[in-house]
C-alpha positions in Angstrom: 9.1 -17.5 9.2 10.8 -14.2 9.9 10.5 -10.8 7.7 13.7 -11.5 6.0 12.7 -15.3 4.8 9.2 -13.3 3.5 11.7 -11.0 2.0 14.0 -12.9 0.4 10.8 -15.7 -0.6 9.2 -12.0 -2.1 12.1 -11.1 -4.2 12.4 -14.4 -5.7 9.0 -14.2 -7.3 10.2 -10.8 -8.4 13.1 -12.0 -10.4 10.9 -14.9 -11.7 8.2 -12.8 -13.0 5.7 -13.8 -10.2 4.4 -10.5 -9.2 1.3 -11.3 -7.4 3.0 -13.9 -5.6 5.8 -11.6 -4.3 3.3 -9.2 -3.5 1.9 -11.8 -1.3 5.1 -12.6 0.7 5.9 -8.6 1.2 2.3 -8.6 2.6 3.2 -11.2 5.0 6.8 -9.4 6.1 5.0 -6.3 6.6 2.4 -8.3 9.0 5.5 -8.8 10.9 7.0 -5.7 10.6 5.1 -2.8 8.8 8.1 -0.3 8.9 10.7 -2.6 6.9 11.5 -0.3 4.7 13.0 -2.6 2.2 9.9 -4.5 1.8 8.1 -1.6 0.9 10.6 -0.4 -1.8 10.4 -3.3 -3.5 6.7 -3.8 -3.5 6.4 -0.8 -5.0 8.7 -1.6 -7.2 6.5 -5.2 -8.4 3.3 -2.6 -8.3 4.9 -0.8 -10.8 6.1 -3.6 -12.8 2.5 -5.0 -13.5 1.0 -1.0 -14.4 -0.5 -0.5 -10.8 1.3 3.4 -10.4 -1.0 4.5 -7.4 -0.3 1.5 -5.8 3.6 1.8 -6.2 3.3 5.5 -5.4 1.5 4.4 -2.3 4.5 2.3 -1.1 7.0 4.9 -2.0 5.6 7.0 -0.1 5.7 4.4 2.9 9.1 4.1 2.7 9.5 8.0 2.3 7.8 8.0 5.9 10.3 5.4 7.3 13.9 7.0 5.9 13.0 10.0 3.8 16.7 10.4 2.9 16.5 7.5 0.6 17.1 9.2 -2.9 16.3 5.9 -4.7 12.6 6.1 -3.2 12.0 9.4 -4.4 13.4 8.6 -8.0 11.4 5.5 -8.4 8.0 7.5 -6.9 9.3 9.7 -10.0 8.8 7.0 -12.5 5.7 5.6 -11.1 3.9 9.4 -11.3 6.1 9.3 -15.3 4.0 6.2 -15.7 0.7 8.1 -14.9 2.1 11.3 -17.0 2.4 13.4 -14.3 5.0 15.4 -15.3 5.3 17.7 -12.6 5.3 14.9 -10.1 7.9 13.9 -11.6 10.2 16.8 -11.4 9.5 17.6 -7.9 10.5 13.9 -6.8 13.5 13.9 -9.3 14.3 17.3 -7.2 14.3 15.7 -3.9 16.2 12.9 -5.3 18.4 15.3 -6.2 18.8 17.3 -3.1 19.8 14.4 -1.2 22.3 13.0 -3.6 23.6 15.3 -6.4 25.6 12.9 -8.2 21.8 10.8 -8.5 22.8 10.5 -12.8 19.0 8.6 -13.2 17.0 11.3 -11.5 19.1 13.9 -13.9 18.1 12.2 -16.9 14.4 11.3 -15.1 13.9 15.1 -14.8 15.4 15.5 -18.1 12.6 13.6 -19.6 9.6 15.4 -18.1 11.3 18.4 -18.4 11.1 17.0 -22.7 7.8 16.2 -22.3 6.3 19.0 -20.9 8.4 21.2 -23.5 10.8 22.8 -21.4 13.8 22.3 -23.6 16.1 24.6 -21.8 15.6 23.0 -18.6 15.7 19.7 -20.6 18.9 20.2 -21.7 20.4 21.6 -18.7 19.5 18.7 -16.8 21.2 15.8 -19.7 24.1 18.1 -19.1 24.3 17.5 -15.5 23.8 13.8 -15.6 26.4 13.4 -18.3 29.1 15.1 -15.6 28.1 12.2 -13.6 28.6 9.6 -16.4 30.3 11.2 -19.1 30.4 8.2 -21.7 27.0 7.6 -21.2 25.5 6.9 -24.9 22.0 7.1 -24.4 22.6 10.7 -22.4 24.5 11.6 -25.3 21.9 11.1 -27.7 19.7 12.4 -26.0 21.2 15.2 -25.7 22.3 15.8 -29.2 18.8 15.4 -29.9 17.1 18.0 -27.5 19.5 20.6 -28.9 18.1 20.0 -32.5 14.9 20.7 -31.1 15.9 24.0 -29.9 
């Protein structure tokens, strides 16, 4: 079998819940080739899905090594260190994110939230601002927002 039948087998799992055995056929791609990218994100993505963070983190990072311009690995390393409460993590990958695609609306509101948790408000509310000029009728960005600015 080639790296995209492992692939596409891997991703089927995914969607039906099997984690372990999608993890199984990404482990077999990457036998074949161990800089596919794709395969990476999206075992990092299952990691994540069944609470293994590090292990997730460890295959964003992968794919950071690969094509470090891919803004969606850096936000989804951002919610795998969210997961593990690292809020600063968080930030700094949301950042990245960021830099390499402005208009990135989940890594606004990502940031937003650490930014919350930590207690930053003004920061906070700076960043809901931003990701509601990328989706203006956005209702949970909204509420949120409305909501951070009561805190203050």
């Amino acid at each position: 079998m080639s790296v995209d039948d492992y692939f596409k087998r891997g991703y089927e799992y995914f969607v039906q819940n099997q984690y372990q055995k999608a993890i199984s056929e990404y482990e077999k791609a990457l036998k074949i080739d161990p800089k596919h990218y794709k395969v990476w994100y999206n075992m990092g993505v299952t990691y994540g899905m069944f609470g293994e963070h590090n292990k997730a983190i460890e295959c964003f990072q992968k794919v950071i090594k690969i094509k470090p311009n891919l803004e969606e690995a850096w936000n989804a390393m951002a919610l795998a260190y969210g997961a593990l409460q690292d809020h600063t993590k968080v930030i700094e990958n949301c950042e990245k994110a960021i830099e390499l695609n402005p208009q990135h609306e989940r890594a606004w509101y990502n940031m937003a939230v650490a930014y919350g948790v930590i207690g930053n408000l003004d920061q906070e509310i700076k960043c809901l601002k931003k990701a509601l000029e990328i989706d203006p009728n956005n209702k949970l960005l909204k509420s949120k927002l409305e909501a951070a600015k009561k805190k203050t």
